[in-house]
OpenMM code with the backbone's topology and positions (N, CA, C; nanometers):
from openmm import Vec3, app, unit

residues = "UNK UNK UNK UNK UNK UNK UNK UNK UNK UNK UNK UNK UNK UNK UNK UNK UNK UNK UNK UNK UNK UNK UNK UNK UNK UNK UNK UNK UNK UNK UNK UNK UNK UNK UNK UNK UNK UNK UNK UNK UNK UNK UNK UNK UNK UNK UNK UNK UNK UNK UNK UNK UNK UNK UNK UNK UNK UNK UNK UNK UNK UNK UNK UNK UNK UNK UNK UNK UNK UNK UNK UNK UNK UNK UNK UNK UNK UNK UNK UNK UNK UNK UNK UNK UNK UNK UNK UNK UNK UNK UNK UNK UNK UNK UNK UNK UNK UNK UNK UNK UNK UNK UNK UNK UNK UNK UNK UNK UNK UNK UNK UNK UNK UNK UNK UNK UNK UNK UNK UNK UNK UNK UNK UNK UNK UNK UNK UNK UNK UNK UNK UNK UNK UNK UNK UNK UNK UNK UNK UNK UNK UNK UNK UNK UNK UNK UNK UNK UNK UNK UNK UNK UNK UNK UNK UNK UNK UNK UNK UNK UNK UNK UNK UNK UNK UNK UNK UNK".split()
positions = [
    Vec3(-3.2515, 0.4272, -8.4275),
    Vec3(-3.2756, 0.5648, -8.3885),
    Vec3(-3.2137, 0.5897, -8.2527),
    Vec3(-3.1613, 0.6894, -8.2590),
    Vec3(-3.1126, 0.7140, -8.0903),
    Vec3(-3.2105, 0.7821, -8.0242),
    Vec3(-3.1607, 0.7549, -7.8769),
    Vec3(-3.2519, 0.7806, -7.7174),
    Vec3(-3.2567, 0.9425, -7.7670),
    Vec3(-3.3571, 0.9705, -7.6840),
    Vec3(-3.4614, 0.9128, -7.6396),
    Vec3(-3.6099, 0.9396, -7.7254),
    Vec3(-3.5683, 0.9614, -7.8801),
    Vec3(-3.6994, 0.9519, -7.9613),
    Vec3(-3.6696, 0.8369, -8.0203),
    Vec3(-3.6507, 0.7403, -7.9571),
    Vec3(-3.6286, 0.5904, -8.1003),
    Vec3(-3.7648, 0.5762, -8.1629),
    Vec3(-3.7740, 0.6026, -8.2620),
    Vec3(-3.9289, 0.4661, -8.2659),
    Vec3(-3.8502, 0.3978, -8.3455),
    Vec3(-3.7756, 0.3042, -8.3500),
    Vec3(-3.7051, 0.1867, -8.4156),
    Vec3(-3.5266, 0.1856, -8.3140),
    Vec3(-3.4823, 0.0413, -8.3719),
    Vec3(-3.3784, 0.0080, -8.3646),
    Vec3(-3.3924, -0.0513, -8.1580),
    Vec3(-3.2655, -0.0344, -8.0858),
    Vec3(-3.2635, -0.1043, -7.9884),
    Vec3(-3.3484, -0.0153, -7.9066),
    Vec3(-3.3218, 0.1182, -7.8791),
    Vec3(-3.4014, 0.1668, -7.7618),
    Vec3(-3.5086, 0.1760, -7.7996),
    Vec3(-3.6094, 0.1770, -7.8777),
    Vec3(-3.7421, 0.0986, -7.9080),
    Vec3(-3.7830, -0.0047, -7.8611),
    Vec3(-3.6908, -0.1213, -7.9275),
    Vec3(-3.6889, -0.2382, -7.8413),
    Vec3(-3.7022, -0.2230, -7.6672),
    Vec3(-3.6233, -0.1537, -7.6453),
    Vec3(-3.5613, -0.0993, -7.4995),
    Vec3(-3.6678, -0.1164, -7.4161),
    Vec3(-3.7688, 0.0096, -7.4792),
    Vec3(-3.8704, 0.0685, -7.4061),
    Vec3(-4.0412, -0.0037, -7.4623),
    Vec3(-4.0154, -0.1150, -7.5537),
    Vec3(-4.1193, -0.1691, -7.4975),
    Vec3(-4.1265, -0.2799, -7.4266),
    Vec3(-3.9859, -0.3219, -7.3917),
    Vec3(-3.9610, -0.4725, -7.2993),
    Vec3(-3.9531, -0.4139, -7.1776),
    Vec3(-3.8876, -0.2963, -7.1156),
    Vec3(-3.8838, -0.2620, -7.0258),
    Vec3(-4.0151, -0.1365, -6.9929),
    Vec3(-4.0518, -0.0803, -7.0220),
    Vec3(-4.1468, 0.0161, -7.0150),
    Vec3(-4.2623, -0.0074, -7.0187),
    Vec3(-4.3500, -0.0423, -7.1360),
    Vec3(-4.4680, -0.1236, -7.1698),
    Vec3(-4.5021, -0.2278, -7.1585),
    Vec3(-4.4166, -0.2960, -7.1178),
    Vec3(-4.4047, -0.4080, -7.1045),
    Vec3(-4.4835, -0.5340, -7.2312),
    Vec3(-4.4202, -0.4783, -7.2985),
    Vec3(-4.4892, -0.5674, -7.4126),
    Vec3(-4.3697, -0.6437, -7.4632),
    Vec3(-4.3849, -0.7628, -7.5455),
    Vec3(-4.2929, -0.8547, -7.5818),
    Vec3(-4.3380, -0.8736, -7.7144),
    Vec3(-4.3952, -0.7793, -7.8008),
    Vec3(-4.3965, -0.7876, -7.9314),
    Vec3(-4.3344, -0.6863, -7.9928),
    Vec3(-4.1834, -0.7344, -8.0056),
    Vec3(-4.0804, -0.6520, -8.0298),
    Vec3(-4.0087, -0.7390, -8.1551),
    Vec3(-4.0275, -0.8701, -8.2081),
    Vec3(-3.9771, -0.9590, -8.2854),
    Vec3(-3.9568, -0.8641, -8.4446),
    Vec3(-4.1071, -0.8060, -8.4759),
    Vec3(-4.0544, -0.6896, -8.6037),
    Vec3(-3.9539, -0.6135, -8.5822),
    Vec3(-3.9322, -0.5526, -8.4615),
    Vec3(-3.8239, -0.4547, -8.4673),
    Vec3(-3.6732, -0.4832, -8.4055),
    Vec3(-3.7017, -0.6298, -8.3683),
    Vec3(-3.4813, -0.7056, -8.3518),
    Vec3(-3.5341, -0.7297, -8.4817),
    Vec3(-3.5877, -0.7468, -8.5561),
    Vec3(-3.5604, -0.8345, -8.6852),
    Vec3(-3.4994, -0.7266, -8.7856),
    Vec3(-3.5651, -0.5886, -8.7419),
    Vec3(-3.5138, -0.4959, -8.8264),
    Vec3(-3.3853, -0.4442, -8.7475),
    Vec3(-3.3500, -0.4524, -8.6518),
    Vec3(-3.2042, -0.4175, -8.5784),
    Vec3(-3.1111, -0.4645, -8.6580),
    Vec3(-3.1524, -0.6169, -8.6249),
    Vec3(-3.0611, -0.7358, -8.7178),
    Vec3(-3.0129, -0.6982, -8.8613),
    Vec3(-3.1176, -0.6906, -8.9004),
    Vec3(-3.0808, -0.6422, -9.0728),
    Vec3(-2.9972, -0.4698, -9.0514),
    Vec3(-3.0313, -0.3802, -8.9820),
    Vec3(-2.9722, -0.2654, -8.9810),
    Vec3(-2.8171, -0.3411, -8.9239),
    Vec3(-2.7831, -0.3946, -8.8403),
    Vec3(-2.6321, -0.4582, -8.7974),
    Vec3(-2.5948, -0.4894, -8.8769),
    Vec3(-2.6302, -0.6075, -8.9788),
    Vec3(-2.5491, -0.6069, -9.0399),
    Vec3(-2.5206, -0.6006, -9.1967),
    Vec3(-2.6557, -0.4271, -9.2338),
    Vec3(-2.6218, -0.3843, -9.2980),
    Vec3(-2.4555, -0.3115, -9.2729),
    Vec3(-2.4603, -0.2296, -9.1500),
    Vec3(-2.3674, -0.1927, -9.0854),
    Vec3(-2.2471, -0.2463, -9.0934),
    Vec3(-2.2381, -0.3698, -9.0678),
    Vec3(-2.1114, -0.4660, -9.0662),
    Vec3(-2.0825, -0.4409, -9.1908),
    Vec3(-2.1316, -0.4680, -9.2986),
    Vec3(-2.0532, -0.4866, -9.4533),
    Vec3(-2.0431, -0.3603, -9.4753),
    Vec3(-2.0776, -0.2292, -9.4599),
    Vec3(-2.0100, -0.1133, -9.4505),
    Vec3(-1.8809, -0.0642, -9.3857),
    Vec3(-1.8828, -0.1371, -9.2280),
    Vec3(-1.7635, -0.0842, -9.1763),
    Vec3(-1.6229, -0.0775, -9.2636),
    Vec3(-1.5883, -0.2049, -9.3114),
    Vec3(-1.4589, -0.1820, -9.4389),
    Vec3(-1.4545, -0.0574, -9.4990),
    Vec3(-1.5313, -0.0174, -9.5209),
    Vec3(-1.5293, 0.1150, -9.5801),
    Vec3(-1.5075, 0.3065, -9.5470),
    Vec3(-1.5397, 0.2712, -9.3827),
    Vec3(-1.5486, 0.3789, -9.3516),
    Vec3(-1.4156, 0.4140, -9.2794),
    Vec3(-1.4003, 0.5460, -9.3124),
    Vec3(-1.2823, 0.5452, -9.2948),
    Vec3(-1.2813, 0.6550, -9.1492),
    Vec3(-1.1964, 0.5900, -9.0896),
    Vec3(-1.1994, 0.6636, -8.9384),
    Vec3(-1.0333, 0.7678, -8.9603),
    Vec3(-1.0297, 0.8644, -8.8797),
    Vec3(-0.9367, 0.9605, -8.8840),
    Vec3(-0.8969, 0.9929, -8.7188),
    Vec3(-0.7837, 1.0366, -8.6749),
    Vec3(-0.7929, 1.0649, -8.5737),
    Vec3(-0.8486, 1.1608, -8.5507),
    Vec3(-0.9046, 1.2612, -8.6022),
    Vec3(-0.9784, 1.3806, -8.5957),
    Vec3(-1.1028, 1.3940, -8.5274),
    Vec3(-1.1784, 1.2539, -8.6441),
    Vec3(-1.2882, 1.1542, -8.5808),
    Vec3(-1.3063, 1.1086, -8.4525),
    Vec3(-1.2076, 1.0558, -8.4138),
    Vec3(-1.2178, 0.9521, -8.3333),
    Vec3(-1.1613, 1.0420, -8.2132),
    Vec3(-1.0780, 1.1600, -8.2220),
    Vec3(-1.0779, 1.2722, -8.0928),
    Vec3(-1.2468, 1.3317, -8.0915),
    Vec3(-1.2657, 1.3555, -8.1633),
    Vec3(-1.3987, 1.4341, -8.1522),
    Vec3(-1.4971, 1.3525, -8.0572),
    Vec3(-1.5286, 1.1794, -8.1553),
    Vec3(-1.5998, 1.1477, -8.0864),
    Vec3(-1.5657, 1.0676, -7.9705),
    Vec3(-1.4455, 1.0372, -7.9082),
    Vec3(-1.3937, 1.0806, -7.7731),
    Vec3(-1.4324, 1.1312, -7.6610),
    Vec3(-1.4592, 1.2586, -7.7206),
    Vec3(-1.4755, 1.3722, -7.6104),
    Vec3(-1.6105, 1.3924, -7.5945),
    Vec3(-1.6717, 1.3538, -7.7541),
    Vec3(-1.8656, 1.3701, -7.7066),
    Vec3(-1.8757, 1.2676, -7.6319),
    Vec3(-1.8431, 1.1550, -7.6165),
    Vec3(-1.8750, 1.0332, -7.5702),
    Vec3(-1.8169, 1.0734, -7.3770),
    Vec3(-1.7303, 1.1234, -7.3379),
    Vec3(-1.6591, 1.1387, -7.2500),
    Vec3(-1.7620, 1.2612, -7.1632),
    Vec3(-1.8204, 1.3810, -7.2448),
    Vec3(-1.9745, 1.4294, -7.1828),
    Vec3(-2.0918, 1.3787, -7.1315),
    Vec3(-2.0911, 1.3026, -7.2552),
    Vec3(-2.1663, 1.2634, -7.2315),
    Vec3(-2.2087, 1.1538, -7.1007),
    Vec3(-2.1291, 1.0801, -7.0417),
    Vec3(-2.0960, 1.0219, -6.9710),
    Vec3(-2.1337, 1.0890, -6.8786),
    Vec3(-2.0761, 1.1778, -6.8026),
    Vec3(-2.1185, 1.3117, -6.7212),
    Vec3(-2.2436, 1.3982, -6.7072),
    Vec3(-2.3228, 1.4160, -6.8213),
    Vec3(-2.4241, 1.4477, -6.8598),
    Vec3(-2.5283, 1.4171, -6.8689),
    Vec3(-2.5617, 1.3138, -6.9715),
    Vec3(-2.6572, 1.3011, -7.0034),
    Vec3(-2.6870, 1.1569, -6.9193),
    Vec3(-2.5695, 1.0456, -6.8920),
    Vec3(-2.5896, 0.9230, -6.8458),
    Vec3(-2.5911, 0.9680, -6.6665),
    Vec3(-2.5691, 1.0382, -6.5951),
    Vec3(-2.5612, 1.0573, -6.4740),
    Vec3(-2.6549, 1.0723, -6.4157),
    Vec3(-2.7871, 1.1198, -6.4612),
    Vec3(-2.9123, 1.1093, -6.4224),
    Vec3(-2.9746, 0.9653, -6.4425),
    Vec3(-2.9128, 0.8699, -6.4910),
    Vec3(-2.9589, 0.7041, -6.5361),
    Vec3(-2.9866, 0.7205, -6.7158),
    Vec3(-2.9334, 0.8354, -6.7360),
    Vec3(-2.9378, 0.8013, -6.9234),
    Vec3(-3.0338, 0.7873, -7.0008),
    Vec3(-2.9643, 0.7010, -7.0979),
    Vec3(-3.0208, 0.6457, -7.2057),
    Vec3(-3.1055, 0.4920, -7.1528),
    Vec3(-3.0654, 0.4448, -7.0602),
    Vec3(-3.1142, 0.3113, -7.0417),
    Vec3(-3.1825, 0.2959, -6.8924),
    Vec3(-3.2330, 0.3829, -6.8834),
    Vec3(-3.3043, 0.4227, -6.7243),
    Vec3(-3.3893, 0.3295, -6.7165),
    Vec3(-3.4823, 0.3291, -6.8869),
    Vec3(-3.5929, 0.2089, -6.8358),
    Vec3(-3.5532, 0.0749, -6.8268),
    Vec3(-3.4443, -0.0100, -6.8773),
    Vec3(-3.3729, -0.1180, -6.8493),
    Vec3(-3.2683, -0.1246, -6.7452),
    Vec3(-3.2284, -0.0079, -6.6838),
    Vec3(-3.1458, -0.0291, -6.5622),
    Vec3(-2.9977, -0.0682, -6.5844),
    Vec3(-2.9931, -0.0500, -6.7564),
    Vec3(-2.8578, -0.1168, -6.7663),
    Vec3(-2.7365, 0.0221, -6.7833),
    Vec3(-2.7966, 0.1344, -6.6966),
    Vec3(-2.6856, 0.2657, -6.7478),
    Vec3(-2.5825, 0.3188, -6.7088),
    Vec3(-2.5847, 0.2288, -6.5768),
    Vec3(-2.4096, 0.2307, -6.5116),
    Vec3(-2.3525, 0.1001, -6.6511),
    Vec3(-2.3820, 0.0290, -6.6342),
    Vec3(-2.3334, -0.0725, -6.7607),
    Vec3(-2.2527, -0.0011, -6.8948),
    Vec3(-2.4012, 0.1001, -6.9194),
    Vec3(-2.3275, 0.1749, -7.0220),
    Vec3(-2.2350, 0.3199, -7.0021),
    Vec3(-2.2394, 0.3085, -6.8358),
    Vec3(-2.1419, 0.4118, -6.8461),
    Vec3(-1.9941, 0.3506, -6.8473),
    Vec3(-1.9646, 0.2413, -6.7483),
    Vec3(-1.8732, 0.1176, -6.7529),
    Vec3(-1.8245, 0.1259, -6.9565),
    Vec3(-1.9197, 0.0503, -6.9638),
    Vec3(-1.8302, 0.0712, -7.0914),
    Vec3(-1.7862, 0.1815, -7.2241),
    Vec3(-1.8763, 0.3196, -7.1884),
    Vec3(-1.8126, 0.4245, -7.3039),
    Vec3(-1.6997, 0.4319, -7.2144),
    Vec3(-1.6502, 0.4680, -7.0941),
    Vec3(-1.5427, 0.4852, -7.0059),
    Vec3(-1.4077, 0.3617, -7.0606),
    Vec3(-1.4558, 0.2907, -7.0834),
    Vec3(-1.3838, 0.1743, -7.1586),
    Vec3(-1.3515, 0.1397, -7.3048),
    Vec3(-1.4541, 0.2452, -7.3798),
    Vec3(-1.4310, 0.2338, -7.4776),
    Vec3(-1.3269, 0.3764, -7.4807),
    Vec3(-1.3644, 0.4649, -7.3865),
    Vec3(-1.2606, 0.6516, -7.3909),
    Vec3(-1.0925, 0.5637, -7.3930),
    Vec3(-1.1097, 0.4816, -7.2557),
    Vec3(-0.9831, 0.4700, -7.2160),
    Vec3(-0.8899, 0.3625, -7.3657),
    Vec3(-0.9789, 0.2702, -7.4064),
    Vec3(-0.9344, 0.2118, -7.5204),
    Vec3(-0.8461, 0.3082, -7.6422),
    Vec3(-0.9597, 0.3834, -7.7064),
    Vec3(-0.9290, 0.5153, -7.7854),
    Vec3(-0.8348, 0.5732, -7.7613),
    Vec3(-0.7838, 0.6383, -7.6310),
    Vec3(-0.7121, 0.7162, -7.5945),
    Vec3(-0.5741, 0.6157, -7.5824),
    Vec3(-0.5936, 0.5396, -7.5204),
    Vec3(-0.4455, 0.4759, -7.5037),
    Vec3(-0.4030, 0.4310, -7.6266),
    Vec3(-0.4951, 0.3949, -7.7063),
    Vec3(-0.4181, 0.3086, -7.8558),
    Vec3(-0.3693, 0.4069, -7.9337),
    Vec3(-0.4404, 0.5023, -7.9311),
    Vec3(-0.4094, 0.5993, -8.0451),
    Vec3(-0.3715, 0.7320, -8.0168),
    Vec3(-0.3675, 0.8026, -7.8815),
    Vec3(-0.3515, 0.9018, -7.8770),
    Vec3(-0.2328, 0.9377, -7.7799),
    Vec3(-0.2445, 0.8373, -7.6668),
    Vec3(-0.1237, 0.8465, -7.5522),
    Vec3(-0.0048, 0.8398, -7.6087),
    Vec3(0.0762, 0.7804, -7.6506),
    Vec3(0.1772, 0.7819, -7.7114),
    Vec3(0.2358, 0.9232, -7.7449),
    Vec3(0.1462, 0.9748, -7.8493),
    Vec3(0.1951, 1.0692, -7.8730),
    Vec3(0.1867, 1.2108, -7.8458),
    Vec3(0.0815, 1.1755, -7.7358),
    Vec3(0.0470, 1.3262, -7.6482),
    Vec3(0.1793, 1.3153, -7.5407),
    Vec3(0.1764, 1.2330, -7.5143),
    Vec3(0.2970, 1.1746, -7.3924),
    Vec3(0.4710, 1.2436, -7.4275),
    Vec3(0.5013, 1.2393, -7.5735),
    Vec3(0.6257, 1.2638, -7.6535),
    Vec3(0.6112, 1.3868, -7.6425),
    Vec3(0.5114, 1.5063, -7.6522),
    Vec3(0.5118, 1.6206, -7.6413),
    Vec3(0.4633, 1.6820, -7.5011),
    Vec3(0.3876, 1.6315, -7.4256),
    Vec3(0.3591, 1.7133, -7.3214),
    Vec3(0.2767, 1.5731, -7.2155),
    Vec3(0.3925, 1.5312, -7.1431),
    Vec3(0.4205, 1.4280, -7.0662),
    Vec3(0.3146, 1.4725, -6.9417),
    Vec3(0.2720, 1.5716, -6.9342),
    Vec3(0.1994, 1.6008, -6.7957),
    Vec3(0.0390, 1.5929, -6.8097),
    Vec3(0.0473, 1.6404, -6.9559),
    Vec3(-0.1051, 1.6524, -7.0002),
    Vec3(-0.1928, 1.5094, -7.0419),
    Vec3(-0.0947, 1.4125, -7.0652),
    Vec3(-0.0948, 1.2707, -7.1260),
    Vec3(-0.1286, 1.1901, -6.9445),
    Vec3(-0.0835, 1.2427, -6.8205),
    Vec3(-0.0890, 1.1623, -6.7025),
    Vec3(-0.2189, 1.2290, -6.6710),
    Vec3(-0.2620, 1.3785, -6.7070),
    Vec3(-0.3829, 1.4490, -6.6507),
    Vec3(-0.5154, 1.3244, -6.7140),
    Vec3(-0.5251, 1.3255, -6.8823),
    Vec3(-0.6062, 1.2640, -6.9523),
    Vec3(-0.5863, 1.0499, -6.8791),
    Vec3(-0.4960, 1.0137, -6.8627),
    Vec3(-0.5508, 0.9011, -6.7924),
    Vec3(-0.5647, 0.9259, -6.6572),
    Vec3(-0.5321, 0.9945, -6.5509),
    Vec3(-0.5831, 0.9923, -6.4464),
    Vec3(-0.7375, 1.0449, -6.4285),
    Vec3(-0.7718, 1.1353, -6.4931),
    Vec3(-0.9077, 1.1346, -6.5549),
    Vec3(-1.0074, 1.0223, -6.5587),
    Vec3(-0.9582, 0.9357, -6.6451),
    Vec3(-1.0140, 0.8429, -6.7013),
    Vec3(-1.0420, 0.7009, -6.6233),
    Vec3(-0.9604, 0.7268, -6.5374),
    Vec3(-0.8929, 0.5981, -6.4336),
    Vec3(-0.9568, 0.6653, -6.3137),
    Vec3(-1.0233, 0.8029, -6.2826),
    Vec3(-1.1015, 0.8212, -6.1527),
    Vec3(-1.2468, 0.8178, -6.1855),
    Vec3(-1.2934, 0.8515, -6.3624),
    Vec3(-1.3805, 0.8039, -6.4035),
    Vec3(-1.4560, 0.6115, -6.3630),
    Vec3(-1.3517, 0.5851, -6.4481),
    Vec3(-1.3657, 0.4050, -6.3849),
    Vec3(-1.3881, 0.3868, -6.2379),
    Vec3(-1.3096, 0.4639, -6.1536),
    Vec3(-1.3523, 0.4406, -5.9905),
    Vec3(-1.5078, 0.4931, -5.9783),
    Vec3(-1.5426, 0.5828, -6.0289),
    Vec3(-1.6301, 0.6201, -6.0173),
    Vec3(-1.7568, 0.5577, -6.0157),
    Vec3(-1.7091, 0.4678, -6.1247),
    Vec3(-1.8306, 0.4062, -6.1549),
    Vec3(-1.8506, 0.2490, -6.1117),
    Vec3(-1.7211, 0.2171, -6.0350),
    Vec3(-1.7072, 0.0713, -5.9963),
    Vec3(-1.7678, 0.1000, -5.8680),
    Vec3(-1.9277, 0.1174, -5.8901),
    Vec3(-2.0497, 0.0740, -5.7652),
    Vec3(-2.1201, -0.0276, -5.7789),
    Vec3(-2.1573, -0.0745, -5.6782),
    Vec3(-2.3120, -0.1738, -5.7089),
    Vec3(-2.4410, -0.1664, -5.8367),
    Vec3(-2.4297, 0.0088, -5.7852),
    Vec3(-2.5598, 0.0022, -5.8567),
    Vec3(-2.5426, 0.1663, -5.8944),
    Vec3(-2.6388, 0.2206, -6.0130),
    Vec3(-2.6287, 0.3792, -6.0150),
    Vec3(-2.6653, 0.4628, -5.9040),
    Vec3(-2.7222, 0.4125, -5.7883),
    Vec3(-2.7662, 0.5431, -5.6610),
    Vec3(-2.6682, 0.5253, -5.6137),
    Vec3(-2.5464, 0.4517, -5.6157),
    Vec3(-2.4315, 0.4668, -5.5487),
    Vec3(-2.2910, 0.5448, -5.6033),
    Vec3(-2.3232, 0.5952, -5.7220),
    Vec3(-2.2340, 0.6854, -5.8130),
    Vec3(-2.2373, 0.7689, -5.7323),
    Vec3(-2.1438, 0.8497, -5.7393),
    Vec3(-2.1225, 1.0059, -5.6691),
    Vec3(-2.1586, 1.0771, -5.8174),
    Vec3(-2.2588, 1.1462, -5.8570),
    Vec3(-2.2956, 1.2149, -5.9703),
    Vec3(-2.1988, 1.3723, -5.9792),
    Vec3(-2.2393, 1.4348, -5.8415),
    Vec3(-2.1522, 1.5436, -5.8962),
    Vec3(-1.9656, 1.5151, -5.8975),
    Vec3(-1.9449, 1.4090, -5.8408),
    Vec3(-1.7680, 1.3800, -5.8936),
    Vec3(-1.8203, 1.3175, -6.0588),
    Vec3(-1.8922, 1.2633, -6.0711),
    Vec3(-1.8947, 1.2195, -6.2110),
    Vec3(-1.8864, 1.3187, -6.3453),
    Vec3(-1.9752, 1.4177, -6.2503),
    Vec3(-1.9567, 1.5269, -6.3913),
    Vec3(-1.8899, 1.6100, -6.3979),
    Vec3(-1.8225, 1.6144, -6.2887),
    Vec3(-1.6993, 1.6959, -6.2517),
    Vec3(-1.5509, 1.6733, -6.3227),
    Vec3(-1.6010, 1.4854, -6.3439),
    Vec3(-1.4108, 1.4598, -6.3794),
    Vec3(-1.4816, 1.4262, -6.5365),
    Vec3(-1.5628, 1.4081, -6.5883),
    Vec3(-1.6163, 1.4289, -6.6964),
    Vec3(-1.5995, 1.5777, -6.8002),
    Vec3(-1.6195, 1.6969, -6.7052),
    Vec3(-1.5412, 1.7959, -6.7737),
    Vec3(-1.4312, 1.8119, -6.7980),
    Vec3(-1.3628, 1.7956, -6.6972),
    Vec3(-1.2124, 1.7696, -6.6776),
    Vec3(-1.1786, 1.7284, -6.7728),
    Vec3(-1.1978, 1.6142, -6.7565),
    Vec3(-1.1478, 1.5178, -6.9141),
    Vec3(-1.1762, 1.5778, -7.0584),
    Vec3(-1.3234, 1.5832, -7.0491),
    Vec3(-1.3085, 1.6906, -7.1823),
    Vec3(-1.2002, 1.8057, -7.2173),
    Vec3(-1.2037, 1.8694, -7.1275),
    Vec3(-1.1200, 1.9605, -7.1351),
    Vec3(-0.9947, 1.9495, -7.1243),
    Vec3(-0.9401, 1.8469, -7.0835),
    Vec3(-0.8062, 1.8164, -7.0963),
    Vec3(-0.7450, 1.7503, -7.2475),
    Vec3(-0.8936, 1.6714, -7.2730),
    Vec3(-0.8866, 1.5939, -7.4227),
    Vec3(-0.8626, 1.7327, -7.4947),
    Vec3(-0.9663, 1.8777, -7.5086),
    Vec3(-0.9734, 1.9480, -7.5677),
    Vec3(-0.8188, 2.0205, -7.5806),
    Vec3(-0.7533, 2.0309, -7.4608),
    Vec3(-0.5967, 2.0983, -7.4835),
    Vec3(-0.5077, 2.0341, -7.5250),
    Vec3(-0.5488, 1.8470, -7.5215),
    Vec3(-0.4638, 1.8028, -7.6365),
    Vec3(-0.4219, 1.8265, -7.7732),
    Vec3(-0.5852, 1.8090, -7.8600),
    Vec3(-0.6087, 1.8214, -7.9640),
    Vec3(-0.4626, 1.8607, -8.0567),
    Vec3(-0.4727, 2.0345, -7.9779),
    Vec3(-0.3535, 2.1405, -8.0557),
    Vec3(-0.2317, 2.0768, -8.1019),
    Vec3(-0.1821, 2.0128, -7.9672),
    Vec3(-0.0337, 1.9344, -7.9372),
    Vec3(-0.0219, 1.7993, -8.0332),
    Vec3(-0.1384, 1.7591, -8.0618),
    Vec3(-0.1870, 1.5988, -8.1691),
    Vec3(-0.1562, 1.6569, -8.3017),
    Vec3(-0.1820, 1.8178, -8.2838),
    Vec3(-0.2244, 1.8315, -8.4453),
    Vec3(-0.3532, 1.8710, -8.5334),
    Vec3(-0.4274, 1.8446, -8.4734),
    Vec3(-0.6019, 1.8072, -8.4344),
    Vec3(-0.6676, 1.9495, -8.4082),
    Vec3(-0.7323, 1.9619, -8.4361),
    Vec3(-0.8726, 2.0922, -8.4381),
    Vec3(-0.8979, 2.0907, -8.3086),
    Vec3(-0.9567, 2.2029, -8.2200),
    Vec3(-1.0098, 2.1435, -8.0716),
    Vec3(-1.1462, 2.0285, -8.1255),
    Vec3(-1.1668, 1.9530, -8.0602),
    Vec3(-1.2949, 1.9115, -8.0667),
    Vec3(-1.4217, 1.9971, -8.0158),
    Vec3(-1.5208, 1.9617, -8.0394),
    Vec3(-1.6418, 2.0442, -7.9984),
    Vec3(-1.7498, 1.9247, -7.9141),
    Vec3(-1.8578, 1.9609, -7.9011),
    Vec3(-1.9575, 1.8855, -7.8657),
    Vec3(-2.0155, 1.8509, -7.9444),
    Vec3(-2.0634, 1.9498, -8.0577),
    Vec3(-2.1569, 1.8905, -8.1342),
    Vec3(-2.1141, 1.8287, -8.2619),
    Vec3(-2.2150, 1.7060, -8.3122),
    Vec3(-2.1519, 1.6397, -8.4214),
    Vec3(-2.1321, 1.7169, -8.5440),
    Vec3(-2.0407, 1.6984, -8.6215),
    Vec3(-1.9883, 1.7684, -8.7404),
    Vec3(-1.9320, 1.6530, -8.7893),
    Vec3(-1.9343, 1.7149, -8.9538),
    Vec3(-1.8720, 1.6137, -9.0236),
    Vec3(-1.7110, 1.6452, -9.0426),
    Vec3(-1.5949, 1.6472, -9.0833),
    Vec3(-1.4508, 1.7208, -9.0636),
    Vec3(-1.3958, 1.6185, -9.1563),
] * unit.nanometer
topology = app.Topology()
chain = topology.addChain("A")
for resn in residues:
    res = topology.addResidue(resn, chain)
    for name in ("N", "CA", "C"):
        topology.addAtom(name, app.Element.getBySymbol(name[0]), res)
């Protein structure tokens, strides 16, 4: 279940190791476990699109800005610069494998806007700790980026993306 109504899966787990402090959480990794890797023997199957994978891009790239800048999804474990570190890593992954290239062939300026973005994102977040983030540069180059992802789209080929999930 995702943050912040889990009652199952990891942030369940999350929030009773860190929150309640309780350590009778063994029923519910056991059911994580089995949900993973129900998951795993599905992935073969699913079929990703770039359409997809711009969309969820750019939610992921808000979100970052948004919702994780106040300490997130993982406030009660402390691990949410961690997870901002890595959607930022997973944006910059996405974007360079699959999208730079060919945003770059058509509009060479908009392709340096979307990684410099992404690359002041990463500074951003290379602190000690989350009270040392600069929050309003965070959500600042967090729009940015969206919105720069969003004026790609056209030039890709691609629908604008939106925020909210849809199926396409």
């Amino acid at each position: 279940d995702a943050w912040p109504n889990a009652d199952s899966g990891f942030h369940a787990i999350e929030a009773k190791l860190f929150g309640a402090a309780s350590t009778d959480v063994a029923t519910d990794a056991t059911g994580l476990v089995e949900h993973l890797n129900d998951l795993h023997g599905k992935l073969k199957d699913i079929k990703l699109t770039p359409q997809g994978l711009l969309d969820g891009t750019v939610r992921l790239a808000y979100e970052v800005g948004e919702s994780k800048a106040d300490g997130g999804e993982s406030r009660i474990s402390g691990t949410s610069l961690d997870d901002m570190r890595n959607n930022i890593a997973g944006i910059d992954f996405a974007y360079h494998t699959i999208f730079s290239a060919a945003l770059n062939t058509v509009d060479g300026k908009l392709d340096e806007m979307v990684t410099n973005r992404i690359e002041q994102l990463q500074a951003i977040v290379a602190t000690p700790d989350l009270p040392h983030v600069n929050i309003a540069d965070l959500r600042r180059t967090s729009e940015e980026l969206v919105v720069a992802l969003q004026s790609a789209a056209a030039k890709l080929g691609l629908q604008r993306p939106t925020l909210e999930a849809q199926a396409r």
